[in-house]
N, C-alpha and C positions, 0 to 999 in steps of 0.2 A: 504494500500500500504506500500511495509518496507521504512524502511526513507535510504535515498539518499545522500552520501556525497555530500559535497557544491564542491570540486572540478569535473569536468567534464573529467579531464586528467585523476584523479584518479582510476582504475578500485577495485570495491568491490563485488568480487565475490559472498561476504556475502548476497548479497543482492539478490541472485539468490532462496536462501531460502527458502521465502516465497511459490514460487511457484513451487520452487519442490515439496516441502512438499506438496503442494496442488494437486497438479502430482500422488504422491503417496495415499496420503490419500485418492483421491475420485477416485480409481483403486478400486470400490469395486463392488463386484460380483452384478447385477440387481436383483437378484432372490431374494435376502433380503429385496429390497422393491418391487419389483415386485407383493404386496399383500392389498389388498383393504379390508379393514375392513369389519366386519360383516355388520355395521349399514353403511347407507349410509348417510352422514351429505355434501352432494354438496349443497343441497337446504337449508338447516337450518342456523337460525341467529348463531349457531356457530362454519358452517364453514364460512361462509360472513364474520364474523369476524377477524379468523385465514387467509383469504385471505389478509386482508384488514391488520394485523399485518405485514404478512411475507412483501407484496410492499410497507409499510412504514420502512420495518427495512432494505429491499433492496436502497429504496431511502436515507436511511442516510448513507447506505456505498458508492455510486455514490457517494454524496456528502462527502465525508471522508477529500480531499485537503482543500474544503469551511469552513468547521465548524470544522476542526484539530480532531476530535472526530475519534480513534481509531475503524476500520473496526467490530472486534471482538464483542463490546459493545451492536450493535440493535440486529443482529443475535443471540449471545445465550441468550437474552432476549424472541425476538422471539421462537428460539425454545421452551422454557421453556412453554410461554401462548401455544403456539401451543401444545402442548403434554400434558398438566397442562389439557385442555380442553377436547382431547381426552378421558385422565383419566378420569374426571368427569363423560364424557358421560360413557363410558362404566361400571363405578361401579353403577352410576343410573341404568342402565338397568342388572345389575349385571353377566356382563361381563370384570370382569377388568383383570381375568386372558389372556384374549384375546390381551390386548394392553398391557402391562407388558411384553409379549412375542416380539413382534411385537418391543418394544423400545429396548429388550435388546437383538435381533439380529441384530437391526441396530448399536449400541453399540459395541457389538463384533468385529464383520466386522470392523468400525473404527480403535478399537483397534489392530484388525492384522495390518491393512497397516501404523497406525501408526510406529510400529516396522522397515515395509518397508522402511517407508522415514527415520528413523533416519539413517540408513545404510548408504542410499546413502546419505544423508547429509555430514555425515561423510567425506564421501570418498571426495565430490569434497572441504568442508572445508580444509581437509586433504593436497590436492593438491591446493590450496590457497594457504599453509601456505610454503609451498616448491615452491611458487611462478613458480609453473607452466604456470600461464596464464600470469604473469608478463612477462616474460622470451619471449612467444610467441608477446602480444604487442611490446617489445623490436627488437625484431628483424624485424618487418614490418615497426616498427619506421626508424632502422637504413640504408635500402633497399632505402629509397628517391628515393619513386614512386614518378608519375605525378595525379595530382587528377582524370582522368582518370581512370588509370591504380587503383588507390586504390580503388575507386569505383566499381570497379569489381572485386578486391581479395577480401574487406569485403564482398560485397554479399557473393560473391561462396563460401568462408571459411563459412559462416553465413549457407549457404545451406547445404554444406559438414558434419560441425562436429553439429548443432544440432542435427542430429538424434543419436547423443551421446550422448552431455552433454547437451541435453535441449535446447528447443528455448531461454530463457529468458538469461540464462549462454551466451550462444552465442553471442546477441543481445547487452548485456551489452561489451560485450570484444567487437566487434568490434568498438561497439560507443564508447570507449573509442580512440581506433585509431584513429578513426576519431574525434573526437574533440581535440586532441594532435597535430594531424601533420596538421590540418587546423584549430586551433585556430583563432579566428578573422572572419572568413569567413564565416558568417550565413547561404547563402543563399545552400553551397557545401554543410553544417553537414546536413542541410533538407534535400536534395534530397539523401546523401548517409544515413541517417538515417532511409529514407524511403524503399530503399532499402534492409535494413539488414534487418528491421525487417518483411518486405515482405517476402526477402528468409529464415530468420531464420521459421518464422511461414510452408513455405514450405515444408521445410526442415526438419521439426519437422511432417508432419502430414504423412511422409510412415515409420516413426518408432514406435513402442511401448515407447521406452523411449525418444523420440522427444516431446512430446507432454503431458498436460494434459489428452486430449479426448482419445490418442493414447492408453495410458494406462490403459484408463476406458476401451477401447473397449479390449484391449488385455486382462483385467485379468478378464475380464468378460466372456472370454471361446468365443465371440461368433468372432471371425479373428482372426487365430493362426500367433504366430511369422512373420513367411515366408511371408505370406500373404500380410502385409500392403508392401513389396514391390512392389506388383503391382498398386501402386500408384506413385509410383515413376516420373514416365514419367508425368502423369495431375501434380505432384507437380513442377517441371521441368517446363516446361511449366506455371506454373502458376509465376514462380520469372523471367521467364525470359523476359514474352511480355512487363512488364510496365516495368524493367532493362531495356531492348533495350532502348525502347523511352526515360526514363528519359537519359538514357547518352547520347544522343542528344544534352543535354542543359547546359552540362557541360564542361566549357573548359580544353583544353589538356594544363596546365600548371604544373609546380612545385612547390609546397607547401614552404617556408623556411625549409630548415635541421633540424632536430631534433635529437636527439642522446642519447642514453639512455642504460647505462651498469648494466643489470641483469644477477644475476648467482642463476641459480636453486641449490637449498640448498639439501645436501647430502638425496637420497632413493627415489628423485621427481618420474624419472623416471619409480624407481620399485614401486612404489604407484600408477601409470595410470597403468602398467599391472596388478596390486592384483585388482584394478577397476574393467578391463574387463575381467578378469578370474571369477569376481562375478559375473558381469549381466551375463559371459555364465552358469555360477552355476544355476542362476535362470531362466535362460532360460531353462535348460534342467530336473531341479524342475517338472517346468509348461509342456513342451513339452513330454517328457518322461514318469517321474515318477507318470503325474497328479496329485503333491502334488502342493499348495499354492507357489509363487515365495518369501512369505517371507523365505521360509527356505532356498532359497539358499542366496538371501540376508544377513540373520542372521551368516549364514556360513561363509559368505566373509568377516564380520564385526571381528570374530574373523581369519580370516587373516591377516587383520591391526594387530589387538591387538599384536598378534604374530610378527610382522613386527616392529611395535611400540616395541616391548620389545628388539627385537636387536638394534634397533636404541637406545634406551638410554644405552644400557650393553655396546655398541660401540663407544659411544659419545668419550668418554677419549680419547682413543687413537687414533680417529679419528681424536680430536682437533692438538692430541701432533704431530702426521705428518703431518699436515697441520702449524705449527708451525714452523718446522723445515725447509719445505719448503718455504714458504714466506720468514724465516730470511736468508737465502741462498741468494733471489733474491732481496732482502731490501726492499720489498713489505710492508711497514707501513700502510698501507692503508689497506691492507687485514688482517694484525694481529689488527689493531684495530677492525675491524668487528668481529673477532673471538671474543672477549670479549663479545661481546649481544648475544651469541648464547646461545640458550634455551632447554633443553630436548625435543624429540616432544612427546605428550598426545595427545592419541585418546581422551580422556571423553573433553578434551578444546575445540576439534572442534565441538562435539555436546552439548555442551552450549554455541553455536554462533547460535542457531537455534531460529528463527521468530516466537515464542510462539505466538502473536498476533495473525498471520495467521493461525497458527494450530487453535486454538479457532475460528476465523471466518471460516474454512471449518466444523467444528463440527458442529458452528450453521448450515451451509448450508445446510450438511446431512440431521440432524433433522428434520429442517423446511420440505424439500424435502420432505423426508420419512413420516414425519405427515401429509402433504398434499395429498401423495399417499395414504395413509390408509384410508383419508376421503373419497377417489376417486376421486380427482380432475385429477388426473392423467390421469385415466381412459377417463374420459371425453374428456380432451386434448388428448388422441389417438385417440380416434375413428373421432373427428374433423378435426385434422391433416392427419391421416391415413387410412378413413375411406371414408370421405368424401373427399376427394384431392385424388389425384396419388400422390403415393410413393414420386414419382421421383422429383414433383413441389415443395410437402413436407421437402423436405431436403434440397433442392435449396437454401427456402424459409429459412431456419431454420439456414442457413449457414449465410443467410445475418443480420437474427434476431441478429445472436453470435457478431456480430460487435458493436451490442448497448449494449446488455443483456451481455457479457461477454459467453466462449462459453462452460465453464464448467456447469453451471447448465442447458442451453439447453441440452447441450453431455448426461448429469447425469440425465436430465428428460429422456429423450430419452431412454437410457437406462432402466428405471426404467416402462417405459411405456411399454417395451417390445412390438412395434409392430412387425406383422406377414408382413414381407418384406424379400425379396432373398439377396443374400450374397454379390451382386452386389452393392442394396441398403444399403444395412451396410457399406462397401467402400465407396459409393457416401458420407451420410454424417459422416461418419469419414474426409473425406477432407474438403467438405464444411463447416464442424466443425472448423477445422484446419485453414482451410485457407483463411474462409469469415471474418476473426478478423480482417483481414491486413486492409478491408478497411474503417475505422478507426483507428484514433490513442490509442480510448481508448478500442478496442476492443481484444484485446490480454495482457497478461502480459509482451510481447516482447515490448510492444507499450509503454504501461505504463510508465514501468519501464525505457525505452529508454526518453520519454518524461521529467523525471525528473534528468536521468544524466546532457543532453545536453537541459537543463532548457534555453528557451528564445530564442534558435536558431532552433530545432526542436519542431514542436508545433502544438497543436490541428486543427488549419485553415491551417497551412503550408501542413500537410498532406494531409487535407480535399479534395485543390486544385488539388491534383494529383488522389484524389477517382477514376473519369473514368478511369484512364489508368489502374487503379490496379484491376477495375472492368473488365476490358478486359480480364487480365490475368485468372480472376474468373469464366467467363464465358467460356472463353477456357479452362482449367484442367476440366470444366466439361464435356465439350463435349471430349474432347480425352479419357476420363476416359467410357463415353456411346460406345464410339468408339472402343477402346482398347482393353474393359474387356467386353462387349456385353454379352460372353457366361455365366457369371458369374451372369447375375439379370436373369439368369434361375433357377438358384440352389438356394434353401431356405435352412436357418439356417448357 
């Protein structure tokens, strides 16, 4: 998990990081693992044992808060025996150029998307640093709502812009409002906590870039762009049955005033449009051209650079009219700020990047990928998919993502490549998305929220609200059976 400033007012976008980077990174085409080695090692003491690795190096990262031991550490341990072993096996039977191949397309693959997520890292560090999210907490701050009324702007904002900037990005900024303007009040940051990260995870699962899973599914070819909008309406539905209820139980009073003067620092603005002038880059990469979305990402990144090199050629005399302005209006207070003003560097905001996490999705890969080769994979499809309906299957797998975390569900899933229609692709892309909510530890939204608002929002606090948030679970699935009907006609 990335570490957490001790303030809760504080919002650190930085921290969003980790799991973009994991967003991106595990956006890797299925087909690369989608491959079951020659030998089949499900039955042998060493795949028993490669099992029996990876959910001991899974349970030291659960346990990661307990024993303070960095995520990163079991896992590429783990992968190492796990693929150390394959080795063995396949040069005994003197096949090794088989699994040689086999590591170093999984490898590749990595390495593109890694490219992917430095981009976007960039960009939303980038808009940190121009205190873009500052600027927006500020002015919700200054509005003195009714706890109420803020209850339902964090949702809805929470719904609105993750399918932008990411559930977790999201999740964090609102929980920072809210433990700002209801400081002291445990019992409001639980239930509007609970809330955000409900609709942020909603909200995140009809976008491509909302989402971890959203992104496995989109750059994997098999739901184009457009598409995950038709999830819209089950996600919709899924923030809003347990929102209703929980605001129930929330009284209509007024927080104390809070008041907070932020000023977005000169190019904020034109740094959220070079943003989304990228992701359409890379949308139209993917849609279009059928080339990889890293290249329009890559593309976007030298927009900053380009962007970044006016901004410093411009600094001066930027400074010096703003200078002359202040001294006009006897504004000391704004010419002292000018003095800490800093050149802005693209290359600062990508070494503010969660190396820990990027190393624990590496290992994740691997392990994944090594376990598929042995066929373990294999096996969990045809059990799952095989033997189940489709439909109970993803239900089920949606609920699973709430213990298991719902990226290496999403990334098995993927990787299994079962034979299901285009309907069932949507179902668990949502169920993906959005069965985290019901736990706290079951999304990065959750997480991460859990140790902003440390003591006030919390593991049992949420637990308590599971039914209502299971209602909304089960409803987005049935409007989604409802809605999209025509669509578990059509395969692939």
């Amino acid at each position: 998990m990335p570490t957490l400033h001790n303030d809760p007012g504080q919002l650190r976008v930085s921290r969003c990081w980790p799991f973009l980077l994991a967003a991106l990174l595990l956006s890797i085409s299925p087909s690369a693992f989608a491959v079951t080695g020659d030998i089949d090692l499900t039955s042998s003491t060493v795949g028993f044992f490669a099992v029996a690795i990876f959910v001991l190096a899974y349970a030291l990262v659960m346990a990661e808060e307990k024993i303070h031991m960095r995520k990163s550490k079991p896992v590429l341990v783990a992968a190492g025996i796990i693929w150390g072993l394959i080795g063995w096996v396949y040069v005994q039977n003197g096949m090794s150029d088989t699994s040689e191949h086999a590591f170093r397309v999984t490898l590749l693959e990595f390495t593109e998307l890694m490219l992917f997520l430095l981009v976007a890292m960039t960009y939303i560090n980038a808009m940190e640093e121009r205190r873009v999210f500052d600027a927006l907490r500020s002015w919700m701050l200054r509005k003195g709502f009714s706890y109420r009324q803020l209850f339902w702007l964090t949702g809805g904002l929470a719904f609105v812009l993750s399918p932008i900037a990411d559930n977790l990005t999201t999740a964090l900024l609102m929980c920072a409002v809210i433990t700002k303007v209801a400081e002291g009040d445990k019992r409001f940051i639980n239930l509007a906590c609970i809330n955000v990260v409900v609709a942020a995870n909603a909200g995140g699962a009809f976008s491509p870039f909302g989402d971890i899973t959203t992104l496995m599914v989109w750059q994997a070819g098999i739901i184009q762009f457009q598409e995950f909008f038709i999830l819209f309406l089950p996600s919709l539905v899924n923030f809003l049955i347990p929102a209703v209820i929980m605001s129930m139980f929330i009284k209509d009073q007024k927080p104390s005033s809070v008041y907070e003067d932020v000023w977005l620092k000169r190019g904020a603005r034109r740094i959220i449009a070079l943003f989304l002038i990228t992701i359409a880059t890379a949308v139209m990469c993917h849609t279009l051209l059928h080339l990889p979305p890293v290249l329009g990402m890559m593309t976007g990144l030298g927009y900053l650079q380009f962007f970044g090199y006016y901004l410093r050629r411009s600094l001066p005399r930027s400074l010096e009219r703003k200078r002359e302005r202040y001294s006009r209006r006897g504004d000391n207070k704004k010419l002292e700020q000018l003095g800490g003003v800093v050149p802005f560097d693209v290359f600062n905001r990508v070494a503010r990047a969660e190396w820990d996490t990027l190393l624990f999705f590496y290992g994740v890969v691997m392990c994944v990928g090594g376990l598929g080769f042995m066929g373990y994979l294999g096996l969990l499809s045809e059990a799952l998919y095989t033997g189940w309906n489709a439909t109970w299957a993803n239900i089920v797998l949606g609920v699973v993502s709430a213990v298991v975390d719902n990226i290496p569900v999403m990334f098995a899933v993927l990787t299994m490549e079962p034979d299901m229609s285009h309907g069932h692709w949507l179902l668990i892309t949502l169920t993906a998305g959005v069965g985290g909510s019901l736990l706290s530890i079951g999304s990065a939204a959750g997480v991460a929220v859990m140790g902003q608002a440390r003591g006030a929002y919390t593991f049992m606090g949420h637990l308590r609200w599971a039914p209502v948030i299971f209602l909304g679970y089960v409803a987005s699935i049935l409007v989604h059976l409802w809605l999209n009907a025509d669509s578990f006609a059509v395969f692939g």
